[in-house]
VOBA-1610 file (N, C-alpha, C; in pm, whole numbers, padded with zeros to 5 digits, always signed):
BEGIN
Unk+08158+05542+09335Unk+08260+05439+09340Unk+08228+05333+09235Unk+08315+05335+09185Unk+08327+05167+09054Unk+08377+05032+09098Unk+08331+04960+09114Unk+08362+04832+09139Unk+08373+04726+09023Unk+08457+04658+09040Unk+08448+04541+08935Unk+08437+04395+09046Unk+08440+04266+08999Unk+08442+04172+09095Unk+08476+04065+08931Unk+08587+04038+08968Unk+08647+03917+08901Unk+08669+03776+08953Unk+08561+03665+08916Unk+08622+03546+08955Unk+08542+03450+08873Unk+08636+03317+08879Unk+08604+03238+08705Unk+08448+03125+08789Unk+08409+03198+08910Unk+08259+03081+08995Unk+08141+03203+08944Unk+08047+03199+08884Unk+07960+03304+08857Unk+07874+03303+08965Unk+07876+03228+09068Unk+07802+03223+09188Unk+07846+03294+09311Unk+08038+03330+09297Unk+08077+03431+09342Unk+08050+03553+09328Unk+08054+03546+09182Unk+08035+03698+09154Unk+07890+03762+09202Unk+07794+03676+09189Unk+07676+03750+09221Unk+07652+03755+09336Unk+07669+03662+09431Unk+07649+03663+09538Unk+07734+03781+09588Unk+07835+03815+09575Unk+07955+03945+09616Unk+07889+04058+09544Unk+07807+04058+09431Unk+07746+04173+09369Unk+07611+04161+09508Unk+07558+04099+09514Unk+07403+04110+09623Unk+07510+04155+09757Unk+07576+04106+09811Unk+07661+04177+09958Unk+07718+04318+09916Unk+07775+04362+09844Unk+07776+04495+09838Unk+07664+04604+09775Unk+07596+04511+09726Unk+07473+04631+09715Unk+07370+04645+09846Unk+07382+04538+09907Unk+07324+04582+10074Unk+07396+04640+10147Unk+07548+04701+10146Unk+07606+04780+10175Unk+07609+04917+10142Unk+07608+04906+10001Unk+07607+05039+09941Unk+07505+05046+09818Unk+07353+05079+09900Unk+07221+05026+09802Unk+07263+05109+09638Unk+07269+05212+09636Unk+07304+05287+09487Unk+07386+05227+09416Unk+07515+05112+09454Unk+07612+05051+09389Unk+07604+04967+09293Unk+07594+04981+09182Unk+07601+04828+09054Unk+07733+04806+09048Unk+07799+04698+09123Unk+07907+04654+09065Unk+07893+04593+08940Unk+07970+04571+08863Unk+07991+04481+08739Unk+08094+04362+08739Unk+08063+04278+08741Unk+08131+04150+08740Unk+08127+04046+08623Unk+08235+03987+08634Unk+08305+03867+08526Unk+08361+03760+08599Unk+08301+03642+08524Unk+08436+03519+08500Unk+08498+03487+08401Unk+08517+03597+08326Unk+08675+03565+08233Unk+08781+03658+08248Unk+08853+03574+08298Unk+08983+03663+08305Unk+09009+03723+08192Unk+08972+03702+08093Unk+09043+03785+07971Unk+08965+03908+07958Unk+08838+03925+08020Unk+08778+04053+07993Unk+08832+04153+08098Unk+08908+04141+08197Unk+08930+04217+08349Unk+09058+04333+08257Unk+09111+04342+08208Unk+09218+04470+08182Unk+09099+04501+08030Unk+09045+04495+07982Unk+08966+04590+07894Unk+08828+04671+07946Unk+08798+04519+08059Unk+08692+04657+08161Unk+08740+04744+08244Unk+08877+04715+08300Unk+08953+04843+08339Unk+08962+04954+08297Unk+08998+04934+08165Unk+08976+05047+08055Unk+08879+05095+08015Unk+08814+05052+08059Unk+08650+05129+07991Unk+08616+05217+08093Unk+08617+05162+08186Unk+08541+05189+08292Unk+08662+05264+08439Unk+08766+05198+08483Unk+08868+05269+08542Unk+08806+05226+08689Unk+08784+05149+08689Unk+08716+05089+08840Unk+08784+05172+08955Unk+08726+05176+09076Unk+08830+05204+09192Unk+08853+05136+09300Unk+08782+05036+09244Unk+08791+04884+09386Unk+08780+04797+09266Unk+08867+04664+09264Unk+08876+04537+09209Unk+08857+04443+09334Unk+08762+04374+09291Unk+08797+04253+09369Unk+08821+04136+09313Unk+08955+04095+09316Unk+09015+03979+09205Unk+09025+03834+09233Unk+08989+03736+09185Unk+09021+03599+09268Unk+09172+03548+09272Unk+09238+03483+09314Unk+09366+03508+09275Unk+09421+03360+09175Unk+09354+03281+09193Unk+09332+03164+09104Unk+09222+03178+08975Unk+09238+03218+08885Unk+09169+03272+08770Unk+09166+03188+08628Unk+09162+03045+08646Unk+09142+02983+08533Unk+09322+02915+08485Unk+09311+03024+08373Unk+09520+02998+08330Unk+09577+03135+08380Unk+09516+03215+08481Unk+09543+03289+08478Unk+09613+03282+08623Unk+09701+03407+08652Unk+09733+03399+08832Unk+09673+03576+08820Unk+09583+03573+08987Unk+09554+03747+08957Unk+09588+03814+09040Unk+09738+03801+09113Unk+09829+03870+09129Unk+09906+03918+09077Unk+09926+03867+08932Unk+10014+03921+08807Unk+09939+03981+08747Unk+09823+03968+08760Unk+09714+04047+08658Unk+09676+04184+08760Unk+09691+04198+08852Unk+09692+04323+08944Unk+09777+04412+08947Unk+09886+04328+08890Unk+10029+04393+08911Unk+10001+04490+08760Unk+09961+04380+08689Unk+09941+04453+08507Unk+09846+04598+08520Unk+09738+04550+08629Unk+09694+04645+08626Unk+09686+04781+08710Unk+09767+04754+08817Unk+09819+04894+08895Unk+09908+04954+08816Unk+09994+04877+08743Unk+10092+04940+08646Unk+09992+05049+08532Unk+09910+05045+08491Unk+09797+05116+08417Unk+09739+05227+08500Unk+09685+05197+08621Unk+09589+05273+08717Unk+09624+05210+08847Unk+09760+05301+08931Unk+09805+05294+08985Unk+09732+05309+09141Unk+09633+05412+09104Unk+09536+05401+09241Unk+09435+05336+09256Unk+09413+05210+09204Unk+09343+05095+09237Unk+09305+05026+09356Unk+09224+04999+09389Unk+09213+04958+09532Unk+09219+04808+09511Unk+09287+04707+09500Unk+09264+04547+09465Unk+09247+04488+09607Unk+09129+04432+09638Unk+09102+04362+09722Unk+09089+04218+09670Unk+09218+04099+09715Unk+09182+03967+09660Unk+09070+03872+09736Unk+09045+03804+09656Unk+08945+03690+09722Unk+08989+03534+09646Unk+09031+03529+09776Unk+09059+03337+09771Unk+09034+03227+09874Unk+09019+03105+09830Unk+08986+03024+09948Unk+09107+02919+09992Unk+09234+03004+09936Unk+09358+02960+10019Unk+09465+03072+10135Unk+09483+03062+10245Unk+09561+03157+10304Unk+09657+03197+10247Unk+09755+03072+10195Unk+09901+03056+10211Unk+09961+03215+10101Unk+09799+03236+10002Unk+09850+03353+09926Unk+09845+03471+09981Unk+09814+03489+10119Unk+09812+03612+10194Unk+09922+03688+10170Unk+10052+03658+10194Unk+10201+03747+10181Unk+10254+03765+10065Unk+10176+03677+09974Unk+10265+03729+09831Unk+10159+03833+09763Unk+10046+03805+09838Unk+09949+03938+09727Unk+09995+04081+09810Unk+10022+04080+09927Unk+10084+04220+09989Unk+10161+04246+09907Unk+10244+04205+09777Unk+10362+04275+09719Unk+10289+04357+09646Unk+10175+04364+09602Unk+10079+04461+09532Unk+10014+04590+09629Unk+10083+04582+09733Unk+10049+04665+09836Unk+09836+04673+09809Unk+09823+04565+09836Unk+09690+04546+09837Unk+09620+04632+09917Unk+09423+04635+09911Unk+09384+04715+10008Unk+09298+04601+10087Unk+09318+04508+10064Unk+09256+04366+10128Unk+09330+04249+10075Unk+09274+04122+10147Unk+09242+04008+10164Unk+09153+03944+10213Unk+09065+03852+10130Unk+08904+03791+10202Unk+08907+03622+10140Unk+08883+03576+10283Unk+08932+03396+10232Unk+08731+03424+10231Unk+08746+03328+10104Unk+08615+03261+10108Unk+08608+03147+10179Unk+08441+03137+10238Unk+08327+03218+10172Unk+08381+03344+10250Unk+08322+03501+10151Unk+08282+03580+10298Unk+08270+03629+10300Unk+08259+03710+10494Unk+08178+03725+10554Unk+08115+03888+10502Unk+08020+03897+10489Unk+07954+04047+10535Unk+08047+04126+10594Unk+08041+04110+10686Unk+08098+04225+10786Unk+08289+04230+10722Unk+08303+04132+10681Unk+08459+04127+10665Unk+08482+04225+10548Unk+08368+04233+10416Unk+08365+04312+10321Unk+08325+04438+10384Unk+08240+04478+10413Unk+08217+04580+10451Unk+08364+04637+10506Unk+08396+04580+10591Unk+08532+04634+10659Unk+08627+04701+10604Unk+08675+04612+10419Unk+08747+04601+10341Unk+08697+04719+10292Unk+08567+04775+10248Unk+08492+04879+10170Unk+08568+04989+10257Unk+08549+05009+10416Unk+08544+05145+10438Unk+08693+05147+10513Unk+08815+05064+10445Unk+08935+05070+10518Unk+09031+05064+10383Unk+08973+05130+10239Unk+09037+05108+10153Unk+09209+05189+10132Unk+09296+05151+10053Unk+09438+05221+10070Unk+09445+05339+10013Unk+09336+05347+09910Unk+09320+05459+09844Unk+09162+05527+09826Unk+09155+05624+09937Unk+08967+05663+09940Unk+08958+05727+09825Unk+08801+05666+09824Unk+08717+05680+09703Unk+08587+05807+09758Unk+08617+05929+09676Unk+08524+06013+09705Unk+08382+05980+09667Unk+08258+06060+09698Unk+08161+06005+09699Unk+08070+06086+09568Unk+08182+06175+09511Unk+08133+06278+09438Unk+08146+06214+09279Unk+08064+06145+09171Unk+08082+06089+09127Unk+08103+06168+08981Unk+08155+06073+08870Unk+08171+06190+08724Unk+08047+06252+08704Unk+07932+06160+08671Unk+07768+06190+08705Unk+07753+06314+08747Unk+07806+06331+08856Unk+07759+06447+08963Unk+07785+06574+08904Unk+07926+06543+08888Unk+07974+06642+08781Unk+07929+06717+08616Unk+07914+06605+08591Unk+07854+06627+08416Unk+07709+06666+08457Unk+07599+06698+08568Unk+07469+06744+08591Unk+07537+06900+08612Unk+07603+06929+08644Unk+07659+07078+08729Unk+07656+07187+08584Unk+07666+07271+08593Unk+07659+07405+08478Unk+07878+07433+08491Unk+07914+07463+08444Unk+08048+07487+08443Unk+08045+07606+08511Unk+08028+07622+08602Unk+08089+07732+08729Unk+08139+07669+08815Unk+08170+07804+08881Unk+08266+07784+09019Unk+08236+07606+09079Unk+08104+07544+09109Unk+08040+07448+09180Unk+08138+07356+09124Unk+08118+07362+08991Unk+08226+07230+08938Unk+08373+07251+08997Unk+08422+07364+08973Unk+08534+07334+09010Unk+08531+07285+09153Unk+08475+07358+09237Unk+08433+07278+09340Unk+08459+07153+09401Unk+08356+07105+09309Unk+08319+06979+09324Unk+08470+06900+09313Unk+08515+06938+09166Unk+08659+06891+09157Unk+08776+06897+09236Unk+08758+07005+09288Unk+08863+06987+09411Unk+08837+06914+09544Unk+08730+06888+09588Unk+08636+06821+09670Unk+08693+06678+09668Unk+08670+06635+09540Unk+08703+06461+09526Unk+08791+06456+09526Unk+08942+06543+09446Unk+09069+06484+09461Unk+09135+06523+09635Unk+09085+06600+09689Unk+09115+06649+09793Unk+09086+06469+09907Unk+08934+06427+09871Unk+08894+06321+09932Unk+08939+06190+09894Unk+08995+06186+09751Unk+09083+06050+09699Unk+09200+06066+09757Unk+09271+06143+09800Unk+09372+06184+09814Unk+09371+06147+10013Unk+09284+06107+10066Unk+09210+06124+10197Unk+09273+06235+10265Unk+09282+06350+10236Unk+09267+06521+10343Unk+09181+06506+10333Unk+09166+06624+10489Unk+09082+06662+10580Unk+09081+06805+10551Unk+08954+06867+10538Unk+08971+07028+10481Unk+09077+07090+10546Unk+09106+07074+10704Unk+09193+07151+10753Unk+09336+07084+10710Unk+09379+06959+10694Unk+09515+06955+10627Unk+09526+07033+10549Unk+09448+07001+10413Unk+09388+07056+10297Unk+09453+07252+10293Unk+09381+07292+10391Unk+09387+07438+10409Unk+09496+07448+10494Unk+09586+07363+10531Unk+09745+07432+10618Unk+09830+07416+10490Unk+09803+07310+10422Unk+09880+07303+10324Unk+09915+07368+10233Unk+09777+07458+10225Unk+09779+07547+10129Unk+09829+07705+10208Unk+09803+07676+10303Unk+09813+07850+10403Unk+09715+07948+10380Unk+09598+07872+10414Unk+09449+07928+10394Unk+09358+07893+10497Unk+09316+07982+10528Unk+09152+07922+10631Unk+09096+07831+10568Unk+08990+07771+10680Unk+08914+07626+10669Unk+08799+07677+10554Unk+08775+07814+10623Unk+08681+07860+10568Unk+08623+07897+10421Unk+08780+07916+10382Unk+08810+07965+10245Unk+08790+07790+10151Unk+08875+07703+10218Unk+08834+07578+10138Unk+08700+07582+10115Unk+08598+07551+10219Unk+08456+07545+10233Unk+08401+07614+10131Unk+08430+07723+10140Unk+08365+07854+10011Unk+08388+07769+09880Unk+08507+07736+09848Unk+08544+07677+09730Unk+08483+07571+09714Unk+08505+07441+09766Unk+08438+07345+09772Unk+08263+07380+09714Unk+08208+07482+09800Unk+08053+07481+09799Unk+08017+07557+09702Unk+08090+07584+09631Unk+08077+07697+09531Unk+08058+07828+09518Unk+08072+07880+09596Unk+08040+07982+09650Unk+08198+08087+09619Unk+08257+08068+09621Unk+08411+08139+09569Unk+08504+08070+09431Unk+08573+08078+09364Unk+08630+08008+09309Unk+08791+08072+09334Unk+08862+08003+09362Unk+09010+08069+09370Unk+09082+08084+09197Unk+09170+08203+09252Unk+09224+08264+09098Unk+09329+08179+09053Unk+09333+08203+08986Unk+09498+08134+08902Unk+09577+08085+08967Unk+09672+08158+09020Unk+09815+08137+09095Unk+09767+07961+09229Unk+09599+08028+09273Unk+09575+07939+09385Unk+09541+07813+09343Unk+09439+07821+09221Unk+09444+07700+09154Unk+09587+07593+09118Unk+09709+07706+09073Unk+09830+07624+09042Unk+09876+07523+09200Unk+09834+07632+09280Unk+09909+07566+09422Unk+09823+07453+09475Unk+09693+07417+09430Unk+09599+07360+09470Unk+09630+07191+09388Unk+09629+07227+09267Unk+09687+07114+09184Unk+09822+07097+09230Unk+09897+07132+09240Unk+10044+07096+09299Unk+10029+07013+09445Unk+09916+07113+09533Unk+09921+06989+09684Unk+09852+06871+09642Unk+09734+06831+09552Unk+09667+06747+09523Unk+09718+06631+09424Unk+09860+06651+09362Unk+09939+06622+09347Unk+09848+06562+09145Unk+09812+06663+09110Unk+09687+06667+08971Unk+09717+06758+08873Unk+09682+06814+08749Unk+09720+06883+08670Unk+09599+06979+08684Unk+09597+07103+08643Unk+09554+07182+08643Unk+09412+07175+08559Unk+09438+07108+08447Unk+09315+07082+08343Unk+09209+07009+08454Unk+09326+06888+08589Unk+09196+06811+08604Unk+09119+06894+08677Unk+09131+06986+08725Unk+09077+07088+08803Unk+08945+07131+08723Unk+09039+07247+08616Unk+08928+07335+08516Unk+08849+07225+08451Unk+08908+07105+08385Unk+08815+07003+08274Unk+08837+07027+08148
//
């Protein structure tokens, strides 16, 4: 998972970088207080959780969320502000949070594992260590299957296949042929390359 954490207090940011790395010890978020750097680290990097302040200097970062779901539409933007009243207008971003500062631990955490769009655990990393067999593809169907949040057995009605047969695939252990791959990218709603690579 990629995280970014945008806000113009650098005492936010780190302190929100130290609370989610006691959540999720392996995690380096990367964080900023300039709004002007937040849509070019998007791009670099393709975060899958933002956490944006929504008062950002000259900036507003509800318009800047908007800029940037419009780019990378499955974004998870969780705002952080220390006014309520912006609670109902950041929902027009069909947000995956709201967190009034300060806060809490437990309130982030919450926000982490109730996101709108799940974040698989299978990372590019994971991938680029693998040999190009079956495993990768695997693997690849694994994460979009899990960004996508199915459950192997949705997963496998959808397709009109045993649980079992996913599993094989997934673990590397089978790779499905052509035609199944097309139907696989079609339920996962992905192109075929993202599959093969």
């Amino acid at each position: 998972m990629k995280i970014l954490i945008a806000d113009d207090h650098r005492l936010i940011v780190e302190d929100l970088k130290a609370m989610i790395r006691d959540i999720l010890p392996d995690m380096e978020p990367v964080g900023t207080e300039d709004p002007h750097e937040i849509l070019p680290l998007c791009r670099q990097h393709r975060f899958d959780v933002i956490f944006i302040d929504i008062e950002l200097d000259d900036l507003n970062g509800i318009n800047l969320a908007e800029r940037i779901l419009k780019e990378f539409p499955r974004t998870n933007i969780i705002y952080i502000t220390g006014y309520e009243k912006y609670a109902f207008e950041s929902y027009r971003t069909h947000a995956s949070g709201f967190l009034l500062k300060p806060i809490e631990p437990e309130k982030l955490e919450d926000a982490l594992n109730n996101l709108r769009y799940p974040v698989s655990n299978i990372t590019d990393d994971m991938l680029a260590e693998q040999n190009l067999t079956g495993s990768v593809i695997g693997m690849r169907i694994q994460k979009c299957r899990e960004e996508r949040g199915m459950s192997r057995n949705d997963f496998a009605e959808a397709l009109g296949c045993v649980v079992s047969t996913v599993g094989r695939w997934e673990n590397g252990v089978r790779v499905p042929d052509v035609p199944m791959l097309m139907r696989i990218a079609k339920t996962l709603g992905v192109r075929l390359d993202d599959l093969l690579g």
